[in-house]
C-alpha positions as CSV (number, residue, x, y, z in Angstrom):
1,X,147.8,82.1,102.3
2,X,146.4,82.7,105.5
3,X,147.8,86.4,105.8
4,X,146.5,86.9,101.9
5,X,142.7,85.5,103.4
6,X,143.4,88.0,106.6
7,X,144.7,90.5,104.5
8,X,141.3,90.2,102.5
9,X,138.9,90.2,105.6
10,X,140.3,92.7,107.0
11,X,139.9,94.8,103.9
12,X,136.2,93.8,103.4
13,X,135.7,94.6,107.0
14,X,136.9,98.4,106.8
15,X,135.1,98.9,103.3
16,X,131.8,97.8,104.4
17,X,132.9,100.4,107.7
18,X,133.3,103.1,105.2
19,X,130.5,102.0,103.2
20,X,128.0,102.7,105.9
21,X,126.3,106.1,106.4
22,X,125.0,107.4,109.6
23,X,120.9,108.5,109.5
24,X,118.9,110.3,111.9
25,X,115.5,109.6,112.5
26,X,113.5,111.5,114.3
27,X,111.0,109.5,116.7
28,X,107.7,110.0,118.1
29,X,107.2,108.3,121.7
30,X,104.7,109.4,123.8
31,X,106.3,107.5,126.4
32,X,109.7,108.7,125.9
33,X,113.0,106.9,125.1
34,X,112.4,103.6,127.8
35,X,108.8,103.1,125.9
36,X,108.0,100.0,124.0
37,X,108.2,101.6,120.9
38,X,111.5,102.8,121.3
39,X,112.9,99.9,122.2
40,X,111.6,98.1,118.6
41,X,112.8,100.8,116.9
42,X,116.2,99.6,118.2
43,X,115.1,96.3,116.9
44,X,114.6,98.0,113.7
45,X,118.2,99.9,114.4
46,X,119.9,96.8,114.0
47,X,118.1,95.0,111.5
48,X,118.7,98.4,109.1
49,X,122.5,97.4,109.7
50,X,122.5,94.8,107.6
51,X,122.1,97.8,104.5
52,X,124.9,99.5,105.7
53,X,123.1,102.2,107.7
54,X,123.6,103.0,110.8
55,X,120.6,104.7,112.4
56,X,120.7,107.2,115.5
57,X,117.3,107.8,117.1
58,X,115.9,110.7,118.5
59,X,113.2,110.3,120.5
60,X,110.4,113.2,120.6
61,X,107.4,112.8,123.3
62,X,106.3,115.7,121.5
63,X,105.2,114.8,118.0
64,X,105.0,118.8,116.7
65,X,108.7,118.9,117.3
66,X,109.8,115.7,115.6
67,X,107.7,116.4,112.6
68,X,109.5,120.1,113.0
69,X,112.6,118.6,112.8
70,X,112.0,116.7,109.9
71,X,110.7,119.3,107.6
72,X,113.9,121.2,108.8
73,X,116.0,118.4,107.5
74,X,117.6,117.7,110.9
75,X,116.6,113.6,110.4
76,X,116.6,111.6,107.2
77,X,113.5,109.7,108.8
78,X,110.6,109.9,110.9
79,X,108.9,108.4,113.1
80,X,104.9,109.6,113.7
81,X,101.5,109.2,113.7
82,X,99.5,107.4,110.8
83,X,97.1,110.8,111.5
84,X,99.8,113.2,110.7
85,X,101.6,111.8,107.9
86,X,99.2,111.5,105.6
87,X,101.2,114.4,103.8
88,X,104.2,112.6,103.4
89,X,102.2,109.7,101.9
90,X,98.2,109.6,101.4
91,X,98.4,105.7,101.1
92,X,99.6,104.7,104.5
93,X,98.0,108.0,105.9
94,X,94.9,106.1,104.8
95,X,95.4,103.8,107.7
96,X,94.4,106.3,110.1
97,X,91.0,106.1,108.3
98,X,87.4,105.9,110.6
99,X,86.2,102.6,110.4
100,X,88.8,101.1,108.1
101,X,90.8,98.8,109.8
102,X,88.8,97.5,112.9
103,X,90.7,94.8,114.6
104,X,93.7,93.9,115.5
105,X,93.5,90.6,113.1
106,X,93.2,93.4,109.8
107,X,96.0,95.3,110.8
108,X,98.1,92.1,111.1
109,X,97.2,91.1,107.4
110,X,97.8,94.3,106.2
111,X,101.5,94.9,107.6
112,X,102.1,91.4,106.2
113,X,101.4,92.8,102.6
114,X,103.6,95.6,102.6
115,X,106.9,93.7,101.4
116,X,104.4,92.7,98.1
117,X,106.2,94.7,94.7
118,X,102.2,95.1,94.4
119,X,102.3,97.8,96.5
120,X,105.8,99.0,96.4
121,X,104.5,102.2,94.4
122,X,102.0,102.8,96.9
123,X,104.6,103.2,99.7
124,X,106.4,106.1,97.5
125,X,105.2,109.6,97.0
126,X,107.7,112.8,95.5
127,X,110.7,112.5,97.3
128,X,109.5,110.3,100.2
129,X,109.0,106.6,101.1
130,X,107.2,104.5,103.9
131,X,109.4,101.7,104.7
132,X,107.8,100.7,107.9
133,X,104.5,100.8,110.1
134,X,104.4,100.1,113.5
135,X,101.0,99.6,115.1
136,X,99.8,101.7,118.2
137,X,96.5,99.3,117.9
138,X,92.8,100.7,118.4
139,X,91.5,103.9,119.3
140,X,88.7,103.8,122.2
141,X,86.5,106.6,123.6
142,X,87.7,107.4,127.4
143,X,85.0,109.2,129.4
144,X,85.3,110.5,133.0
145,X,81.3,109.0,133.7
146,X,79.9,106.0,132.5
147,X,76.7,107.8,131.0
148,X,77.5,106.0,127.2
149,X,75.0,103.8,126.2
150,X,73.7,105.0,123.0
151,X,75.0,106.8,119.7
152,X,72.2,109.0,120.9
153,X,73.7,110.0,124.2
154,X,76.8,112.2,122.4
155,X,74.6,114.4,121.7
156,X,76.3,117.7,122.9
157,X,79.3,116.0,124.5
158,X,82.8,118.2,124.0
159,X,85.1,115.0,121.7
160,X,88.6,115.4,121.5
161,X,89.5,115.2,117.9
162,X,92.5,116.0,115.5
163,X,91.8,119.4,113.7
164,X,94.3,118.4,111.0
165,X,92.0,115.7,110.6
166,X,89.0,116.6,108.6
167,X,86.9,113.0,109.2
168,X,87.0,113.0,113.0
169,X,85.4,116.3,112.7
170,X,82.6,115.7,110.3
171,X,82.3,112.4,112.4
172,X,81.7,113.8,115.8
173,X,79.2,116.6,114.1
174,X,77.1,113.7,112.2
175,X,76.1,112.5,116.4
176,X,75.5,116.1,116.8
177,X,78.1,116.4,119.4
178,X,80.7,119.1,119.7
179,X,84.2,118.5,118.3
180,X,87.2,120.3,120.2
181,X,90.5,120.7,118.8
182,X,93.1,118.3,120.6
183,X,96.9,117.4,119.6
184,X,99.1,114.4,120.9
185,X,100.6,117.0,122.8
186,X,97.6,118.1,125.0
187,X,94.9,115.4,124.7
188,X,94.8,113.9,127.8
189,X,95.5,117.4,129.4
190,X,92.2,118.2,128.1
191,X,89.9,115.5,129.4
192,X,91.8,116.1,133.0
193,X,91.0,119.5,132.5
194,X,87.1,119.1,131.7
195,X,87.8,120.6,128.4
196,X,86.6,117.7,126.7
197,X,83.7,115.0,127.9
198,X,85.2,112.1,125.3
199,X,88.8,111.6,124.3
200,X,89.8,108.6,121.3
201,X,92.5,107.1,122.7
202,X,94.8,104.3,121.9
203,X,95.6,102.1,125.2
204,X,99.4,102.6,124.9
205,X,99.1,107.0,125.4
206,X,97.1,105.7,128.8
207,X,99.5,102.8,130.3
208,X,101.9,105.7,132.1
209,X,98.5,106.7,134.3
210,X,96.8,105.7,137.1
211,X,93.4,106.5,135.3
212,X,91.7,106.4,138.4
213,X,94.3,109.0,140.5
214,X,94.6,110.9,137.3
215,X,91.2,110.9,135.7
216,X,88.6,110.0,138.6
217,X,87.0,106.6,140.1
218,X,84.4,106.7,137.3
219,X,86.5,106.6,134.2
220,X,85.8,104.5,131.7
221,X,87.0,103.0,128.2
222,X,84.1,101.9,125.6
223,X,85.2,98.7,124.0
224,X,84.4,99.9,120.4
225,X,86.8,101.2,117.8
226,X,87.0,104.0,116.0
227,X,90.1,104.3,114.1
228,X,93.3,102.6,113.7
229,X,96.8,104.4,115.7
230,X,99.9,103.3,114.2
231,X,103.6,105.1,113.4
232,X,104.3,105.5,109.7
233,X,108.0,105.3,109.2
234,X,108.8,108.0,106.2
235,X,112.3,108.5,104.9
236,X,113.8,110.8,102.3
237,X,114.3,107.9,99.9
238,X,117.6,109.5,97.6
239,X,119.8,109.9,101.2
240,X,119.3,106.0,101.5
241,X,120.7,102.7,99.5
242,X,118.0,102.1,96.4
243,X,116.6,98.7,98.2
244,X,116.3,99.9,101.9
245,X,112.5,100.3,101.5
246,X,112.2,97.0,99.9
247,X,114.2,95.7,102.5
248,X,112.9,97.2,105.8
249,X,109.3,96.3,104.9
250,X,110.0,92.6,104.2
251,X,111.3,93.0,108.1
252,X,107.8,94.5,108.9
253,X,106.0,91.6,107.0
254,X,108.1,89.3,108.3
255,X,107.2,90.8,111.9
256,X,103.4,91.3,111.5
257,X,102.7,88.6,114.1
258,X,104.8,89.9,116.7
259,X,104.3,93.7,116.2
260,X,100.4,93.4,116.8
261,X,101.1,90.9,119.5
262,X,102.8,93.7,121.6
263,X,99.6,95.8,121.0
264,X,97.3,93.2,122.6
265,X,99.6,93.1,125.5
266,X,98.9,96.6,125.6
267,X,95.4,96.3,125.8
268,X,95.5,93.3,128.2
269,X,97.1,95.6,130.2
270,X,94.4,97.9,131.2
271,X,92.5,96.4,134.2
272,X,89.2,94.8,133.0
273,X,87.4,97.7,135.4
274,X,88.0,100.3,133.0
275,X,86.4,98.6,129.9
276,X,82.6,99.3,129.1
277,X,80.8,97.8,126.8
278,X,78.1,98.9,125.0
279,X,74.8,96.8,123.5
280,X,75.8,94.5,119.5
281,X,73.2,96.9,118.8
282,X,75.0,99.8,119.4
283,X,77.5,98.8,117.9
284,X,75.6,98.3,114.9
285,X,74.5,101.9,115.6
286,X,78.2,103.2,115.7
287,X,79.3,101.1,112.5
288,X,76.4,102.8,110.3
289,X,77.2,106.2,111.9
290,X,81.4,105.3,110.6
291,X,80.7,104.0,107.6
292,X,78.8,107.3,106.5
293,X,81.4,109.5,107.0
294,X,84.2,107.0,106.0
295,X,82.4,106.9,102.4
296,X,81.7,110.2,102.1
297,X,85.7,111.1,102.7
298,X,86.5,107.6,100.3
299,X,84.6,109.3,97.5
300,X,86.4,112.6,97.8
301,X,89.4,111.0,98.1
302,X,90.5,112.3,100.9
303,X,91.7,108.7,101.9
304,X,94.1,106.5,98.4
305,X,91.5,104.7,96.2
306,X,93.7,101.9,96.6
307,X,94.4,101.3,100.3
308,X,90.1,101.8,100.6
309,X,90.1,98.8,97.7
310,X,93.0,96.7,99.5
311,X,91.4,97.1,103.2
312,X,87.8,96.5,102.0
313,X,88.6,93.0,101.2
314,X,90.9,92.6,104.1
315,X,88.1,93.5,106.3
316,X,86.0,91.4,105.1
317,X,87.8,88.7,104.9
318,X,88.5,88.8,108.4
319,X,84.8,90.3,109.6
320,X,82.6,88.5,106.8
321,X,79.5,89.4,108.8
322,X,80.2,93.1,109.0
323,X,77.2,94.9,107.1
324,X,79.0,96.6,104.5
325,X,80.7,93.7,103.0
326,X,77.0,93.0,101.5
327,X,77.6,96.1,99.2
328,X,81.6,96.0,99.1
């Protein structure tokens, strides 16, 4: 009997082995392969295990060349920004969104919803499927002189925005500033450079610098937010077992707490000397000056009718006293 049981393990042993496929994902780490978020996607690695896949990462600090290797079908998955993804799926693109998700508390609610069967037709589109979102956390202003005080004052500054990205455009025009075409790849080249007077930046792209060797003694960091950084995970759902979406995201719901917890870590970890803060007024100022462009791209649809529906009442829920949710 016990060589029939061993006989038996043994067998159920080698056909899971043979069961398992091999996927490649293709990763976007701006830090490289020893950055935090490489080291959760090995997290994620193991966890994906348990569906009989075995995942090998590739890790791109360029994000043009993992999304390039994508398309190409090197990788099965990828791993890149909520701002260029939207193409793969317009729902959790939507993320990426001015003015949607504001805090760190929203984001947190909102990964925990995306095991609900609610939503699991939201997190397909054509031949792809979003099985996972890793937040980046918020996206602050960076300027080389503290000279910010007002919305008025960006008059004619030189922002850094995405030129893929139609609403950081039309937002940096509506302050009658001057938007300059950036990528992931050469952002922060730019502001050293003096090509740009204001780069949105989440803290994570600034923790390998010494902002003050790199950038200048004056840099600063306005404590506002204007959008929401965070890595959509997009597979070709038909190379994959039918419930890995279902599955992975239950791990990201299930992981909510601890995901965003990393990203406040992140932020503690800029030096309080950096941070500026501007005037509740101003902030008021900034919020009116978001929400116009955010609605004006919401009734457009440029951003999914329902991730603008679901974050609404997130957002307020969690920021009752923000002005819109009057209206909402």
């Amino acid at each position: 009997m016990f060589k029939q049981a061993f006989g038996s393990l043994l067998l159920l042993i080698v056909v899971q082995q043979v069961a398992a496929v091999e996927k490649t994902w293709c990763v976007y780490d701006p830090v490289g392969a020893q950055g935090d978020i490489t080291r959760r996607l090995k997290e994620i690695a193991l966890y994906a295990q348990r569906d009989q896949v075995n995942l090998q990462l590739k890790i791109y600090q360029h994000e043009t060349e993992a999304i390039a290797q994508f398309n190409q079908k090197k990788c099965s998955g990828l791993v890149a920004t909520n701002f260029n993804t939207r193409n793969y799926n317009a729902f959790m693109g939507s993320t990426a969104g001015v003015g949607f998700i504001a805090n760190n508390t929203t984001a947190q609610h909102f990964i925990q919803l995306l095991n609900q069967p609610a939503l699991r037709s939201a997190m397909q589109q054509g031949e792809y499927e979003v099985v996972g979102f890793i937040p980046v956390g918020m996206t602050y202003m960076m300027l080389k002189t503290p000279t910010l005080y007002k919305v008025t004052d960006l008059k004619n500054k030189r922002i850094g925005v995405l030129a893929e990205v139609p609403p950081q455009t039309a937002l940096v025009r509506s302050v009658r500033a001057q938007p300059v075409a950036v990528s992931f790849d050469n952002a922060i080249k730019a502001f050293k450079s003096n090509q740009v007077d204001i780069l949105p930046v989440p803290v994570y792209a600034l923790l390998a610098y010494n902002l003050r060797k790199e950038f200048g003694e004056s840099t600063r960091v306005i404590n506002f937010p204007v959008v929401y950084a965070g890595l959509n995970i997009v597979i070709r759902a038909a190379e994959y077992p039918s419930d890995f979406g279902v599955n992975m995201r239950h791990w990201f719901a299930g992981q909510a707490r601890v995901l965003v917890g990393q990203v406040i870590r992140w932020e503690n970890r800029l030096p309080a000397y950096y941070w500026m803060d501007v005037s509740a007024t101003e902030k008021q100022a900034y919020n009116v000056v978001i929400a116009k462009v955010r609605n004006q791209y919401s009734q457009n649809f440029f951003y999914d009718p329902r991730f603008v529906k679901l974050i609404k009442k997130l957002r307020c829920k969690d920021e009752p006293q923000y002005f819109e949710c009057q209206i909402w």
